[in-house]
Backbone atoms as SQL, in Angstrom:
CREATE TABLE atoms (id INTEGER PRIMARY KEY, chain TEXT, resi INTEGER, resn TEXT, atom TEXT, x REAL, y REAL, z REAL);
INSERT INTO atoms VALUES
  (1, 'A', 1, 'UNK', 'N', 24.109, -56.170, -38.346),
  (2, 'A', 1, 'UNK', 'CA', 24.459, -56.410, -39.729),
  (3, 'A', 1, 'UNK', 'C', 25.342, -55.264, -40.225),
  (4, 'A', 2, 'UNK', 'N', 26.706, -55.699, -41.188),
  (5, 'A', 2, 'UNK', 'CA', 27.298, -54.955, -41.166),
  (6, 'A', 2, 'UNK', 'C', 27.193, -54.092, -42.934),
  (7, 'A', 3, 'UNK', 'N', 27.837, -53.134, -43.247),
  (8, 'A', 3, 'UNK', 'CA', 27.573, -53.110, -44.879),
  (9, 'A', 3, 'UNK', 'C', 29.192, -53.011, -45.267),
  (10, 'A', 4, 'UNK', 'N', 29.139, -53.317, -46.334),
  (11, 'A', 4, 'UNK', 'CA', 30.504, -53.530, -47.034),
  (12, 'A', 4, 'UNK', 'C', 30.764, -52.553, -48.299),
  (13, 'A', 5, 'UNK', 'N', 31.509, -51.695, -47.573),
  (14, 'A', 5, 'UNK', 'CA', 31.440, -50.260, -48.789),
  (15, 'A', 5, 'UNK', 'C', 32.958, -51.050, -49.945),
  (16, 'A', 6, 'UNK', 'N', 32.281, -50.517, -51.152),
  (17, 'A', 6, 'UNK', 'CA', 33.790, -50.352, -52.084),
  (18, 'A', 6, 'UNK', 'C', 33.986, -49.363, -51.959),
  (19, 'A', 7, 'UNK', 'N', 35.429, -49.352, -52.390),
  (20, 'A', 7, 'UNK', 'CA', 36.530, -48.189, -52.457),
  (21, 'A', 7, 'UNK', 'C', 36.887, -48.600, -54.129),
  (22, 'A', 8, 'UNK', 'N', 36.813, -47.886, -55.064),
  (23, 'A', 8, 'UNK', 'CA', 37.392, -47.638, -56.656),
  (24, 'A', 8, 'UNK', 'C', 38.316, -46.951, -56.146),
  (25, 'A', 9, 'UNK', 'N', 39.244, -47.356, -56.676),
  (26, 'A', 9, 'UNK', 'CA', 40.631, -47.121, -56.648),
  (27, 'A', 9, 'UNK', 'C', 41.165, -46.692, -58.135),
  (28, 'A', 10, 'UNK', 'N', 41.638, -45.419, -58.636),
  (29, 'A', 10, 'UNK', 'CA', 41.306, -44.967, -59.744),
  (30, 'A', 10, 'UNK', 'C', 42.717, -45.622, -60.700),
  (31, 'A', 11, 'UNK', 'N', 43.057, -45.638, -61.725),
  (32, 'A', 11, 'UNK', 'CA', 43.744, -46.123, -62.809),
  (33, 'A', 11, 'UNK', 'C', 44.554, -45.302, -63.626),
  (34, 'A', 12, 'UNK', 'N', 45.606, -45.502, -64.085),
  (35, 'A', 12, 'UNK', 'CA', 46.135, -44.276, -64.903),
  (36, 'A', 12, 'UNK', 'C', 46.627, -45.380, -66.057),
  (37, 'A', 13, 'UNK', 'N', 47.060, -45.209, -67.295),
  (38, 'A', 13, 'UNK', 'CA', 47.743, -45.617, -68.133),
  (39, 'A', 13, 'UNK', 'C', 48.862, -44.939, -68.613),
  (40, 'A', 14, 'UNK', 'N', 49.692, -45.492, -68.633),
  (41, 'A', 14, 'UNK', 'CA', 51.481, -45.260, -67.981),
  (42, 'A', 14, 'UNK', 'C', 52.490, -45.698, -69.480),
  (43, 'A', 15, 'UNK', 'N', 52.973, -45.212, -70.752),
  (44, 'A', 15, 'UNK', 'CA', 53.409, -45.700, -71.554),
  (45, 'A', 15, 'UNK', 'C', 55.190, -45.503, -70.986),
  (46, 'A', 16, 'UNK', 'N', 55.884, -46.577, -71.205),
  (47, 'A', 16, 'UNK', 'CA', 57.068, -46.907, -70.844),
  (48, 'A', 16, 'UNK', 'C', 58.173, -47.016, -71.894),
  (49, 'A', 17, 'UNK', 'N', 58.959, -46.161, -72.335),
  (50, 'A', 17, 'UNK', 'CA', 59.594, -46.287, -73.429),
  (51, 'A', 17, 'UNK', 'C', 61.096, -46.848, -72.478),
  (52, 'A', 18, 'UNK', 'N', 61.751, -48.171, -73.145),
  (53, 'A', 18, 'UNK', 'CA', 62.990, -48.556, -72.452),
  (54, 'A', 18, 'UNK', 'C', 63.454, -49.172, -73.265),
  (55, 'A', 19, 'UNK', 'N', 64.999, -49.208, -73.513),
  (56, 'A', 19, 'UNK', 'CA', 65.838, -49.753, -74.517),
  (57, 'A', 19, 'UNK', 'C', 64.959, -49.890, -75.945),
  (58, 'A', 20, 'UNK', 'N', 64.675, -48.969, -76.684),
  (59, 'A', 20, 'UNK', 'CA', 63.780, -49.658, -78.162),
  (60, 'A', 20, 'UNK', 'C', 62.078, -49.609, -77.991),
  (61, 'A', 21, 'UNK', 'N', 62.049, -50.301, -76.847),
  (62, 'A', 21, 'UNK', 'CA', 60.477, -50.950, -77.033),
  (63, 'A', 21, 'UNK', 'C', 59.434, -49.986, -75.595),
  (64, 'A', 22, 'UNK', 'N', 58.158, -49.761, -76.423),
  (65, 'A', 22, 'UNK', 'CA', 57.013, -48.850, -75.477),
  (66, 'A', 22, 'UNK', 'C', 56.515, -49.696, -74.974),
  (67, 'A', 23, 'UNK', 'N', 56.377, -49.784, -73.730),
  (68, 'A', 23, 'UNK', 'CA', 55.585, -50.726, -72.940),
  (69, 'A', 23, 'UNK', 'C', 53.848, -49.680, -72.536),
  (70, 'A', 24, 'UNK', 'N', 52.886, -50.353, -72.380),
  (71, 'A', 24, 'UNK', 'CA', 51.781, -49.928, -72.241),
  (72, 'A', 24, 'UNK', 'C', 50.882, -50.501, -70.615),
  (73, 'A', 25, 'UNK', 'N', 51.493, -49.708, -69.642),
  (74, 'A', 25, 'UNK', 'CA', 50.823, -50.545, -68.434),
  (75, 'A', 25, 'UNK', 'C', 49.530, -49.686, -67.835),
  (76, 'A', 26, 'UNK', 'N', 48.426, -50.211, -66.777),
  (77, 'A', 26, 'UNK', 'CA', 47.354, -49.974, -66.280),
  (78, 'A', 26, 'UNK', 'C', 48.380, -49.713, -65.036),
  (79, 'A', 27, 'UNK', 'N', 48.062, -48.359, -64.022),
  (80, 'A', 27, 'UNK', 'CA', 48.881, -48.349, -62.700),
  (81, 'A', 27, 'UNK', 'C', 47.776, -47.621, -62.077),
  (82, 'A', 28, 'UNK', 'N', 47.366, -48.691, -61.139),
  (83, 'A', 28, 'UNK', 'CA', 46.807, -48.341, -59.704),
  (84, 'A', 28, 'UNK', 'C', 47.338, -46.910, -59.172),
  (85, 'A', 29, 'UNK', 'N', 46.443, -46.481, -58.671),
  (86, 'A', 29, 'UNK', 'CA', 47.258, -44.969, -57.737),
  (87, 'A', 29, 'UNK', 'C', 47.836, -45.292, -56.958),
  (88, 'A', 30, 'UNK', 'N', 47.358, -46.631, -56.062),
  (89, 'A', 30, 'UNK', 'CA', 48.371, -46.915, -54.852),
  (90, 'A', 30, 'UNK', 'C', 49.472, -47.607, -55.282),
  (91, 'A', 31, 'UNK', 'N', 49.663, -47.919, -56.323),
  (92, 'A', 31, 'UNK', 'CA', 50.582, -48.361, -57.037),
  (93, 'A', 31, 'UNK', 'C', 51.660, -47.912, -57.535),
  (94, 'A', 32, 'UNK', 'N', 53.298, -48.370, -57.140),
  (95, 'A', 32, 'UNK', 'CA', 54.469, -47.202, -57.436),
  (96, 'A', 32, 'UNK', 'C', 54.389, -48.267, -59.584),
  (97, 'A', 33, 'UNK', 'N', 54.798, -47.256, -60.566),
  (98, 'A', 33, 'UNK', 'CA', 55.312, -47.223, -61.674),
  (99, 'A', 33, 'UNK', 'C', 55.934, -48.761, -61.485),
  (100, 'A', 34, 'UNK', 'N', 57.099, -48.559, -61.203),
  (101, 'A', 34, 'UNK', 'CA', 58.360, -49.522, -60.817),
  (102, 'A', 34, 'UNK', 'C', 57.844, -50.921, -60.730),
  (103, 'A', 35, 'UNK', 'N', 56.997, -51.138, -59.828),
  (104, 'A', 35, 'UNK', 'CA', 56.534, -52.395, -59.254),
  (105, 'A', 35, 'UNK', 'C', 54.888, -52.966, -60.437),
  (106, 'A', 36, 'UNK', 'N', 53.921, -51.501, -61.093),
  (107, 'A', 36, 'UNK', 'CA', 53.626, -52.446, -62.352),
  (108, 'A', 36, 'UNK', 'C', 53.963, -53.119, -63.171),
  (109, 'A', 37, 'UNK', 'N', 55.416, -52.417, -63.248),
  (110, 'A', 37, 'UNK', 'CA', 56.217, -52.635, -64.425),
  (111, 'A', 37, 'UNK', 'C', 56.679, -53.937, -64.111),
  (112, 'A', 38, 'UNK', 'N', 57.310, -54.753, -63.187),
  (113, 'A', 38, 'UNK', 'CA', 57.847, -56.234, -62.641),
  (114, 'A', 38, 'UNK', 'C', 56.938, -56.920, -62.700),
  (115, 'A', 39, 'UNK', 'N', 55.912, -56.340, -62.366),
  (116, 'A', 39, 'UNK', 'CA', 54.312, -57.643, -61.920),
  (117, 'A', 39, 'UNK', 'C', 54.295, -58.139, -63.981),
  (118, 'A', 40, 'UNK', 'N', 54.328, -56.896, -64.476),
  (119, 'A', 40, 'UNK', 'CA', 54.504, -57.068, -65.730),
  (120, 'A', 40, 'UNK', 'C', 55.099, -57.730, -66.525),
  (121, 'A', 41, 'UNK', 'N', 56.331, -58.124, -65.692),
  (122, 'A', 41, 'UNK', 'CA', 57.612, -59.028, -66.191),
  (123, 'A', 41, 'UNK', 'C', 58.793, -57.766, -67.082),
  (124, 'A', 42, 'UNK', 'N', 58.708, -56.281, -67.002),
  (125, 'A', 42, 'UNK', 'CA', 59.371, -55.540, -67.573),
  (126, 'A', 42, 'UNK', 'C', 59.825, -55.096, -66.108),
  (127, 'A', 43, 'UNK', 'N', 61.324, -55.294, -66.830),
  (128, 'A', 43, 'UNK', 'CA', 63.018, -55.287, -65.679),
  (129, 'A', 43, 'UNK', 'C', 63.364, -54.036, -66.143),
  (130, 'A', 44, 'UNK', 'N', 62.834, -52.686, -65.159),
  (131, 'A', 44, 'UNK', 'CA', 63.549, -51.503, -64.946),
  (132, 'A', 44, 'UNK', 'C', 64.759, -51.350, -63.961),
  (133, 'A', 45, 'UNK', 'N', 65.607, -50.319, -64.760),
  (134, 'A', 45, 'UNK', 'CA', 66.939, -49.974, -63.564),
  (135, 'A', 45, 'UNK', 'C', 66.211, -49.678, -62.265),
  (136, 'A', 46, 'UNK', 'N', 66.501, -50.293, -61.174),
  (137, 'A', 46, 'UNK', 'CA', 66.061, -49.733, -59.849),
  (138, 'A', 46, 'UNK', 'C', 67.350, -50.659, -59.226),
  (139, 'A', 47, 'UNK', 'N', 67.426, -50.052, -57.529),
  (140, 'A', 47, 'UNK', 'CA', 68.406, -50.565, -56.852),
  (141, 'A', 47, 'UNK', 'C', 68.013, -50.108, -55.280),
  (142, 'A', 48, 'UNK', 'N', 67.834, -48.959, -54.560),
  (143, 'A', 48, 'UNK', 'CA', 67.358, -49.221, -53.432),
  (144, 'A', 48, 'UNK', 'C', 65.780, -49.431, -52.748),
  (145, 'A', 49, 'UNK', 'N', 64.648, -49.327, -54.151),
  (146, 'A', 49, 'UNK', 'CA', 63.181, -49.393, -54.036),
  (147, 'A', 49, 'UNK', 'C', 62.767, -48.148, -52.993),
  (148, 'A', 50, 'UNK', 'N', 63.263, -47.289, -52.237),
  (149, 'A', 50, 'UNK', 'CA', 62.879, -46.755, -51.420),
  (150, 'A', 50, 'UNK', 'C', 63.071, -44.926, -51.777),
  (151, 'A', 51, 'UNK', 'N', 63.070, -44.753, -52.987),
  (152, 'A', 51, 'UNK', 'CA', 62.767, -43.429, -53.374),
  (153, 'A', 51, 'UNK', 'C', 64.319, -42.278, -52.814),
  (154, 'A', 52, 'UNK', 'N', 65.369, -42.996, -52.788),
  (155, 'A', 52, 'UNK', 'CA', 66.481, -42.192, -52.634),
  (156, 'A', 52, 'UNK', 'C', 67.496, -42.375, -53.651),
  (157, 'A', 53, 'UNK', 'N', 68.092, -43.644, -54.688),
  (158, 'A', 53, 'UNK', 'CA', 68.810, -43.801, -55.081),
  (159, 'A', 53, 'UNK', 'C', 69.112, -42.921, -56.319),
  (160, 'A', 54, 'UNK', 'N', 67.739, -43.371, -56.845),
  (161, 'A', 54, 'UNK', 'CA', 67.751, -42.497, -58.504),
  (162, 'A', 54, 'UNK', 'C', 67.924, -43.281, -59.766),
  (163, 'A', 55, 'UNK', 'N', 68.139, -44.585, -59.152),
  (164, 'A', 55, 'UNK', 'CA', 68.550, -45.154, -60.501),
  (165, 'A', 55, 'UNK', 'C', 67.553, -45.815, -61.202),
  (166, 'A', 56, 'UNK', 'N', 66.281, -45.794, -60.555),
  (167, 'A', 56, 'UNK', 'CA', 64.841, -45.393, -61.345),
  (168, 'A', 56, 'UNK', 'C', 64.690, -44.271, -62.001),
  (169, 'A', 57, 'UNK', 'N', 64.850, -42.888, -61.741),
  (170, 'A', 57, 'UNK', 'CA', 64.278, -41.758, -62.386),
  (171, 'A', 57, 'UNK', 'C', 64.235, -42.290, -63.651),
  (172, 'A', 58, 'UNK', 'N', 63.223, -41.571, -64.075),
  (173, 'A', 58, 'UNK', 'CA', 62.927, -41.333, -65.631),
  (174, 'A', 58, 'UNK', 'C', 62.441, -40.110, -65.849),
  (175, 'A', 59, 'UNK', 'N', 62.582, -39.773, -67.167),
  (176, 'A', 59, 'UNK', 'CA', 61.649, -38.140, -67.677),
  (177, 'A', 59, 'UNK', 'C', 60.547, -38.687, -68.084),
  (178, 'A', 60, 'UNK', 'N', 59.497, -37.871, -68.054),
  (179, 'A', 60, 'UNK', 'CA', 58.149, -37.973, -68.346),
  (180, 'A', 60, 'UNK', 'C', 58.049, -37.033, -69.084),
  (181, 'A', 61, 'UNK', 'N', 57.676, -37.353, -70.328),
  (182, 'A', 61, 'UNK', 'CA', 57.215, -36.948, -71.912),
  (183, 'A', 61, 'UNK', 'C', 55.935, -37.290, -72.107),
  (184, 'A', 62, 'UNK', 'N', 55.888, -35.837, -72.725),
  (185, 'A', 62, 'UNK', 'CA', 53.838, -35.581, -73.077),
  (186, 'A', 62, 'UNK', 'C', 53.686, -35.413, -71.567),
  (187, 'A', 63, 'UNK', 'N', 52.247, -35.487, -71.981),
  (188, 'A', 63, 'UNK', 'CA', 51.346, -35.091, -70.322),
  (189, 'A', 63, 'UNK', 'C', 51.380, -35.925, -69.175),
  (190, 'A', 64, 'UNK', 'N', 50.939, -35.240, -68.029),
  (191, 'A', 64, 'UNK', 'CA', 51.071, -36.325, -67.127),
  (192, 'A', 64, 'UNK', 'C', 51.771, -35.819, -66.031),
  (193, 'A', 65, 'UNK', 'N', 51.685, -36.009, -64.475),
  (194, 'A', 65, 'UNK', 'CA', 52.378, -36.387, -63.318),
  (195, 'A', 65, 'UNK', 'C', 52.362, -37.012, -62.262),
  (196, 'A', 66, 'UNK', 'N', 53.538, -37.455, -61.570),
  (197, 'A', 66, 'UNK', 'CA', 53.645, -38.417, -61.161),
  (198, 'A', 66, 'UNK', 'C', 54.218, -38.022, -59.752),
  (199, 'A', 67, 'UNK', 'N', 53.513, -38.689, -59.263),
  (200, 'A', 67, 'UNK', 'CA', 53.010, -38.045, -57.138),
  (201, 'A', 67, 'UNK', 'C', 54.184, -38.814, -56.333),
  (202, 'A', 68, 'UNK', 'N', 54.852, -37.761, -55.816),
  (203, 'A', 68, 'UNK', 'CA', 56.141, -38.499, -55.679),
  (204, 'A', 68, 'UNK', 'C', 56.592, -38.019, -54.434),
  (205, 'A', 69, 'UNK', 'N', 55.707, -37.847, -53.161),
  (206, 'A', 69, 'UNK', 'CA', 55.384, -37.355, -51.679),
  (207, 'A', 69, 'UNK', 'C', 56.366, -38.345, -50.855),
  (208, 'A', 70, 'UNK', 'N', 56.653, -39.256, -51.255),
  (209, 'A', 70, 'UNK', 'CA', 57.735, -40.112, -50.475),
  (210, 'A', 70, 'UNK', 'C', 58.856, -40.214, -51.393),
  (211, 'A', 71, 'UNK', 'N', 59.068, -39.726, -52.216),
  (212, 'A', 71, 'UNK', 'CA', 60.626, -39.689, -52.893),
  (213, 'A', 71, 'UNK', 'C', 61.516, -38.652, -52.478),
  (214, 'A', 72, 'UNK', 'N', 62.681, -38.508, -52.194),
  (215, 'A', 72, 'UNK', 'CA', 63.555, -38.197, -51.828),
  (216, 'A', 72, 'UNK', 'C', 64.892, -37.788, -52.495),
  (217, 'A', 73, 'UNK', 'N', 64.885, -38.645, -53.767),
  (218, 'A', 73, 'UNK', 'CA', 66.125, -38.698, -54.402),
  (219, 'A', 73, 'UNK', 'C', 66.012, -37.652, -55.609),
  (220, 'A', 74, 'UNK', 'N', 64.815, -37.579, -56.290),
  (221, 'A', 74, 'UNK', 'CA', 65.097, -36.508, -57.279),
  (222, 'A', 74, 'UNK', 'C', 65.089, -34.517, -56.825),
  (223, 'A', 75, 'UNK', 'N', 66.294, -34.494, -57.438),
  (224, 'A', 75, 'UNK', 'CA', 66.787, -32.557, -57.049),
  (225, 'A', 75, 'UNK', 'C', 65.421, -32.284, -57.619),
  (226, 'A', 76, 'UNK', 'N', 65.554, -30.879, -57.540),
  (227, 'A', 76, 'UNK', 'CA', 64.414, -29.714, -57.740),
  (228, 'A', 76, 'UNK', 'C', 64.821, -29.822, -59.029),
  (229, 'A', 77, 'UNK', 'N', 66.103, -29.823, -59.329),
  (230, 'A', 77, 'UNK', 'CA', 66.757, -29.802, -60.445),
  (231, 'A', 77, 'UNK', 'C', 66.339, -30.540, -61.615),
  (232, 'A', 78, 'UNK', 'N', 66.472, -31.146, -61.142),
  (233, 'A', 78, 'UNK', 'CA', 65.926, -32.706, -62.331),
  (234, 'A', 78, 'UNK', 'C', 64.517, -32.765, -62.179),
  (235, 'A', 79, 'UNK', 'N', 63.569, -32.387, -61.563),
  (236, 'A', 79, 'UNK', 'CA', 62.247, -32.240, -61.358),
  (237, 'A', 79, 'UNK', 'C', 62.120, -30.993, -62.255),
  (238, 'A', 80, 'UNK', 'N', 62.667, -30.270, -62.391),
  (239, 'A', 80, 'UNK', 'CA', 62.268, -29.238, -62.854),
  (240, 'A', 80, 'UNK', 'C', 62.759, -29.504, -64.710),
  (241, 'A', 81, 'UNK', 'N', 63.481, -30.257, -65.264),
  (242, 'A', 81, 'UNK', 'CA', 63.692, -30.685, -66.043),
  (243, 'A', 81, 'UNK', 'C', 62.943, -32.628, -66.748),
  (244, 'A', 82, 'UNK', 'N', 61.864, -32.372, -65.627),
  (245, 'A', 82, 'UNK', 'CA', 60.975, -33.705, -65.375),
  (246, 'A', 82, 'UNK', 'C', 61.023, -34.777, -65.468),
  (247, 'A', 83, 'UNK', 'N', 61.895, -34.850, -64.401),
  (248, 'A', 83, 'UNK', 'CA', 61.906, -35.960, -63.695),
  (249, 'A', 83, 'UNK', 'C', 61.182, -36.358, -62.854),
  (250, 'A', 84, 'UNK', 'N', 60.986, -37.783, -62.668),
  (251, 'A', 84, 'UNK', 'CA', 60.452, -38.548, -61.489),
  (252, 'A', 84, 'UNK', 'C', 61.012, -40.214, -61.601),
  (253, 'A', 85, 'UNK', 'N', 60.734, -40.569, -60.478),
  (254, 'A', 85, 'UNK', 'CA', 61.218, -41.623, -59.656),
  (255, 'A', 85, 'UNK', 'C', 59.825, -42.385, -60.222),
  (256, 'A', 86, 'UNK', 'N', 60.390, -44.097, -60.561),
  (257, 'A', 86, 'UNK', 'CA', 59.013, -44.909, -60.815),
  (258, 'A', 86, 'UNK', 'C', 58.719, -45.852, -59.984);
């Protein structure tokens, strides 16, 4: 007999300011920004999905960061002026 463990998978709440309007999403940890935001039906700039292009970045205002171990595209530069990739 076997046992069946859960795994909680923890939650963040993610406010999205784009053209005018704040969007308010729930994002999974395993979850990239970008892709709540579509499941959502909210159409962010993106173009190669794979963390090099940039034409996701956004700044992140107020608290908060955003784990970005497979991104590639944002400089130190723009990280350091806080940025991240969604």
């Amino acid at each position: 007999m076997s046992k069946t463990q859960t795994v909680e998978i923890k939650t963040h709440t993610v406010e999205i300011q784009y053209q005018g309007t704040t969007h308010t999403l729930e994002v999974s940890e395993d979850q990239k920004i970008l892709e709540a935001a579509h499941t959502a039906g909210i159409e962010l700039p993106s173009s190669c999905h794979a963390g090099v292009c940039t034409t996701c970045a956004a700044q992140i205002v107020g608290e908060g960061t955003v784990e970005q171990s497979d991104g590639m595209g944002v400089s130190p530069e723009l990280q350091a002026e806080g940025y991240a990739l969604l």
